[in-house]
C-alpha positions as CSV (number, residue, x, y, z in Angstrom):
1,X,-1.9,17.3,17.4
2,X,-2.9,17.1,13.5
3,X,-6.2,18.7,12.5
4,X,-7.5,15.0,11.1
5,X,-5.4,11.5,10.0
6,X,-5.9,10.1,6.6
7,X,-4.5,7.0,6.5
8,X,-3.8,5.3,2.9
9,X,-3.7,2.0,3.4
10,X,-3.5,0.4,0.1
11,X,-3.7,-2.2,-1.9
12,X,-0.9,-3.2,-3.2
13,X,-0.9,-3.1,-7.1
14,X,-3.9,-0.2,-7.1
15,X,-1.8,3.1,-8.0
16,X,0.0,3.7,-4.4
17,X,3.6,3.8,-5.8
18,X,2.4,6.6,-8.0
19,X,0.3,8.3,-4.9
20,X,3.3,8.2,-3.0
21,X,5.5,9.7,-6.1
22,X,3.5,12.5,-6.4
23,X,3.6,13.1,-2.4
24,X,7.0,12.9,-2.4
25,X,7.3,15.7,-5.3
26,X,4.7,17.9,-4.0
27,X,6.1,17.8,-0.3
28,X,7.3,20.8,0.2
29,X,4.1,22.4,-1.8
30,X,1.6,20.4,0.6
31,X,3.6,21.3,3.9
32,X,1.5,24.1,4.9
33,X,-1.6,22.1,4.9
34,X,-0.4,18.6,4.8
35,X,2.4,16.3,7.1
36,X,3.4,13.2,5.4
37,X,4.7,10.2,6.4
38,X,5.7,7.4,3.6
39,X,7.0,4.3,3.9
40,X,10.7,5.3,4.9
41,X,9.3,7.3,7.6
42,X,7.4,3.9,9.1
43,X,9.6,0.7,8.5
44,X,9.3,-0.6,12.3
45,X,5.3,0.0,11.9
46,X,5.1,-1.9,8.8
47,X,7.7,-4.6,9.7
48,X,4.7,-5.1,12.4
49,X,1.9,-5.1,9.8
50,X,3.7,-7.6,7.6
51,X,4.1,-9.5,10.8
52,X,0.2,-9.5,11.7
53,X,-0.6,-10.3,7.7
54,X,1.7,-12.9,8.6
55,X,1.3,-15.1,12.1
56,X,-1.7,-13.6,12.8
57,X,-0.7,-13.8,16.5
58,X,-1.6,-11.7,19.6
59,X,2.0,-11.0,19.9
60,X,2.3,-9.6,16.4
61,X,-0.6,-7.6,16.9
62,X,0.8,-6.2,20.2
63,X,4.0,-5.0,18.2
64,X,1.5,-3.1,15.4
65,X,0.2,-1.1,18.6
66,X,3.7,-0.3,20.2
67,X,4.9,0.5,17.1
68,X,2.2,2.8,16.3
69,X,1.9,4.6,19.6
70,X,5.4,5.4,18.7
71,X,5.0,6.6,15.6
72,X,1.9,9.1,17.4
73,X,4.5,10.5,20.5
74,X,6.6,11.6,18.3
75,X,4.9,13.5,16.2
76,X,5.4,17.7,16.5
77,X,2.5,20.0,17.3
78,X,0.2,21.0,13.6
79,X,-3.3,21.9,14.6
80,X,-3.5,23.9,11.3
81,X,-2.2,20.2,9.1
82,X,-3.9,17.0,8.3
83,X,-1.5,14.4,8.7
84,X,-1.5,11.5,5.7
85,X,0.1,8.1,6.4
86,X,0.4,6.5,3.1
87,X,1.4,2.8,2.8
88,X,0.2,-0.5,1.5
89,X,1.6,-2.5,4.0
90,X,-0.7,-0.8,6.8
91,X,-2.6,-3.6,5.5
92,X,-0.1,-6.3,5.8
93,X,1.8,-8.8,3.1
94,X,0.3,-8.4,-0.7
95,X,-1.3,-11.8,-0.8
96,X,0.4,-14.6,-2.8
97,X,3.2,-15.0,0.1
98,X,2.9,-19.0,0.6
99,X,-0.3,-19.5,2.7
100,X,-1.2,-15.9,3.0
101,X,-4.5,-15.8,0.5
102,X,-6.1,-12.7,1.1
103,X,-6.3,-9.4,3.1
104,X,-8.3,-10.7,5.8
105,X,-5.4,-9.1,8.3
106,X,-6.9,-5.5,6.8
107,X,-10.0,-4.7,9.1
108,X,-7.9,-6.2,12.0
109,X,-4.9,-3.8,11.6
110,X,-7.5,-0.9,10.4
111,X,-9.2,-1.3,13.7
112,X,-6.1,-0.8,15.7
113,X,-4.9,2.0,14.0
114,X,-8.0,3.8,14.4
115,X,-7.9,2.6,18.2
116,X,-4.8,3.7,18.9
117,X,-4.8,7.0,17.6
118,X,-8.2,7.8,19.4
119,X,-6.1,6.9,22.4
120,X,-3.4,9.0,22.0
121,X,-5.3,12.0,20.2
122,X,-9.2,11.9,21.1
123,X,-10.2,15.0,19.6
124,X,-8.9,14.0,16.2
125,X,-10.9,12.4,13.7
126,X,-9.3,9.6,11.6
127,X,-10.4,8.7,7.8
128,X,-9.3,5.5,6.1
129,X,-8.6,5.4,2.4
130,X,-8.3,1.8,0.1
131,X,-7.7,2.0,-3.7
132,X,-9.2,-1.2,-5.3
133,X,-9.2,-2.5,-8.8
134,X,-11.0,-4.8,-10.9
135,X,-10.3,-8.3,-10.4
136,X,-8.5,-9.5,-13.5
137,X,-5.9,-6.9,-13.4
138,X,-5.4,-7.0,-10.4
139,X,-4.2,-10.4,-10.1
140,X,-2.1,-9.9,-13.0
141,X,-0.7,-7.1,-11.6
142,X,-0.1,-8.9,-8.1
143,X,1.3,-12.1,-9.5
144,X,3.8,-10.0,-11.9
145,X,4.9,-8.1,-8.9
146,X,5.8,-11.8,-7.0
147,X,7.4,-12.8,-10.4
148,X,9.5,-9.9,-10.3
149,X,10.2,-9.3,-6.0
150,X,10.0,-13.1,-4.9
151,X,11.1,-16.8,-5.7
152,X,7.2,-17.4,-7.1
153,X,7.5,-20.4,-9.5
154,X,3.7,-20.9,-10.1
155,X,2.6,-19.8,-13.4
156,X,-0.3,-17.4,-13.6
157,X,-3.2,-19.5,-13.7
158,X,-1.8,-21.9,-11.1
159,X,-1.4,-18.5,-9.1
160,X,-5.1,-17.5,-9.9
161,X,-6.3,-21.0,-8.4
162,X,-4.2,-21.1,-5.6
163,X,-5.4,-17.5,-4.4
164,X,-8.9,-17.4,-5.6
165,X,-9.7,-14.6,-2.9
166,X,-6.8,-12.5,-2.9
167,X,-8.5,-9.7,-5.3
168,X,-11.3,-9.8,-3.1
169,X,-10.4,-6.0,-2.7
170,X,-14.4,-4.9,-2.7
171,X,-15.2,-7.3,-0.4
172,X,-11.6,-6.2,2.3
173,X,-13.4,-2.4,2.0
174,X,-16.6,-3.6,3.3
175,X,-15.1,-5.8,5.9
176,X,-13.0,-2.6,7.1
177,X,-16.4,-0.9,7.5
178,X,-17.9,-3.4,9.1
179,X,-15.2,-3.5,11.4
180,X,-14.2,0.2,12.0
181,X,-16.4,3.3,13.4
182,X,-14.8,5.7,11.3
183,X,-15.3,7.1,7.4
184,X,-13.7,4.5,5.4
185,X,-13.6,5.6,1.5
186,X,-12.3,3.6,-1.6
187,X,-11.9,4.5,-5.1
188,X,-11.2,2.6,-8.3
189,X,-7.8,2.7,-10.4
190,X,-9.9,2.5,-13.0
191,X,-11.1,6.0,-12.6
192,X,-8.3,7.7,-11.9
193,X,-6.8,7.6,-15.2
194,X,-8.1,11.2,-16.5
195,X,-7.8,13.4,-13.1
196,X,-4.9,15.7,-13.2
197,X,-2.9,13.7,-10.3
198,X,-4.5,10.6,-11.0
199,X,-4.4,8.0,-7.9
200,X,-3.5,10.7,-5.6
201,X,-6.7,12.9,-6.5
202,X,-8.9,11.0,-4.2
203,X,-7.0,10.9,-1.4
204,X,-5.8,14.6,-1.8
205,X,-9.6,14.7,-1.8
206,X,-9.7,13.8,1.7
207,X,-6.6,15.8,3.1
208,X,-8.7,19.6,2.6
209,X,-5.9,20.9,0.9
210,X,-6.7,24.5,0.3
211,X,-7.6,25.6,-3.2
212,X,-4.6,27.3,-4.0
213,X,-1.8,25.1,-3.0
214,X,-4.2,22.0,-5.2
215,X,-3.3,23.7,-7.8
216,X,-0.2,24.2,-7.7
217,X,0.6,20.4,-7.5
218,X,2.4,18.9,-10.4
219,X,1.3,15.2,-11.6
220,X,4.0,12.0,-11.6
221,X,4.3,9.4,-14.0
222,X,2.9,5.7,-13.0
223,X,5.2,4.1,-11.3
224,X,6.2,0.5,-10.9
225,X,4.4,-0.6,-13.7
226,X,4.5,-4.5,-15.1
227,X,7.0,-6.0,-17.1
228,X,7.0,-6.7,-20.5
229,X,5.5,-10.5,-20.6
230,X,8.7,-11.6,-22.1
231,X,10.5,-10.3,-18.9
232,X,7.8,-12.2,-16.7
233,X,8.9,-15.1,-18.3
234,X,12.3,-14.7,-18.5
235,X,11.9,-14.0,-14.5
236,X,9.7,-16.9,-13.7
237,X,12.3,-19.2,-15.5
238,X,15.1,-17.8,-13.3
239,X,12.6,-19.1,-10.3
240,X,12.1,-21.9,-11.4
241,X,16.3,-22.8,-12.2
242,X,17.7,-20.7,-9.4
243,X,17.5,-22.8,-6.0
244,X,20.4,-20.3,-4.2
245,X,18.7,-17.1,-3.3
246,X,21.5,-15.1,-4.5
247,X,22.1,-16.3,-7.3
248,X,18.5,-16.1,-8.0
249,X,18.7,-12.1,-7.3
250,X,21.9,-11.9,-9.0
251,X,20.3,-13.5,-12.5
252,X,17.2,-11.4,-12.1
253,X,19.3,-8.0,-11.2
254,X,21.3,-8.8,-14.6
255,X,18.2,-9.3,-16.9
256,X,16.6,-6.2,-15.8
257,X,19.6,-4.1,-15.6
258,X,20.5,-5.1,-19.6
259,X,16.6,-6.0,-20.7
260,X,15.0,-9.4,-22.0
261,X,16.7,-11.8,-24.5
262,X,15.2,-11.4,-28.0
């Protein structure tokens, strides 16, 4: 059984594709102190999540335990390790999704998790981890992402008054807290910008990675960052003319793959 579980579950649009970049670099570095499991390692577990975020049903919630106890059975003996699950959808669907508003699925799911593993590994001691990041951004950030991954034809501010609690991210933390009896930490995007890893300081923070394998890490670029607004538009135009979902992805793959039109 792992030494301790850190589990990074989000949010979306805070830094976690770049946390997960520099995991995935520094993997073989980290091994002797850290096992890792990223999203490729846990697509039936988060095809759950997203389903809780989702229905909300006891069903769905059923197949995030099942799912999970899986993903605990098979893991090797590593007394000596922490092992770090790092994903955004542990917390579900980014809101924005038709009626899904917020991450009021988060505490639910974070309960589970932590309920499940003190089932399977009693003698372990789980840690939850949330990136946040001021409102204004965030949304920005999250509507972008829809723009860019989705069929979203609402404009931004249409966005911003249909989901006025979806950057609610402070308030998600505290409900976790509220809801889970275990360490729950959270750090702001907005901090991270001058640490030598950035995002993935603070939750390397929480791994005890010895001294001189931390040093030893080497940093990642940001990753996934937002489009150009030009590109936004350019998108949200090919939502809003592109009824066939192919041809929708097929007009969007072309405009990214060559650029937006002066």
């Amino acid at each position: 059984m792992p030494r301790k579980i850190v589990i990074h579950a989000g949010f979306h649009k805070t830094g976690t594709s770049t946390v997960q970049a520099v995991l995935r670099a520094n993997r073989k570095a980290l091994m002797p102190a850290l096992a890792i499991r990223l999203k490729g390692q846990m697509q039936e577990l988060m095809s759950a999540t997203r389903g809780y975020s989702t229905y909300g049903t006891d069903e769905a919630l059923d197949k995030v335990s099942r799912r999970f106890d899986a993903l605990l059975a098979e893991l090797p003996g590593m007394p000596r390790r922490t092992l770090l699950l790092s994903a955004e959808e542990l917390s579900g669907h980014m809101p924005g999704r038709g009626p899904l508003a917020d991450y009021s699925a988060a505490p639910v799911l974070a309960y589970l998790l932590w309920q499940r593993a003190q089932q399977a590994l009693p003698n372990t001691p789980v840690v939850f981890c949330f990136a946040t990041r001021a409102p204004a951004p965030w949304l920005r950030s999250a509507w972008a992402e829809h723009v860019k991954s989705s069929g979203m034809t609402l404009g931004f501010d249409e966005f911003c008054a249909q989901y006025p609690d979806a950057a609610a991210l402070d308030a998600t933390v505290s409900a976790v807290r509220g809801r889970v009896p275990a360490a729950v930490h959270s750090y702001a995007l907005e901090g991270c910008t001058d640490l030598p890893l950035g995002p993935a300081d603070p939750v390397l923070d929480l791994c005890d990675i010895p001294a001189d394998i931390r040093v030893k890490l080497t940093p990642q670029p940001p990753q996934n960052t937002r489009l150009s607004e030009d590109t936004l538009a350019a998108l949200l135009h090919i939502n809003r003319t592109h009824r066939d979902t192919d041809a929708r992805n097929a007009a969007k793959a072309a405009l990214l793959d060559k650029g937006p039109t002066p």
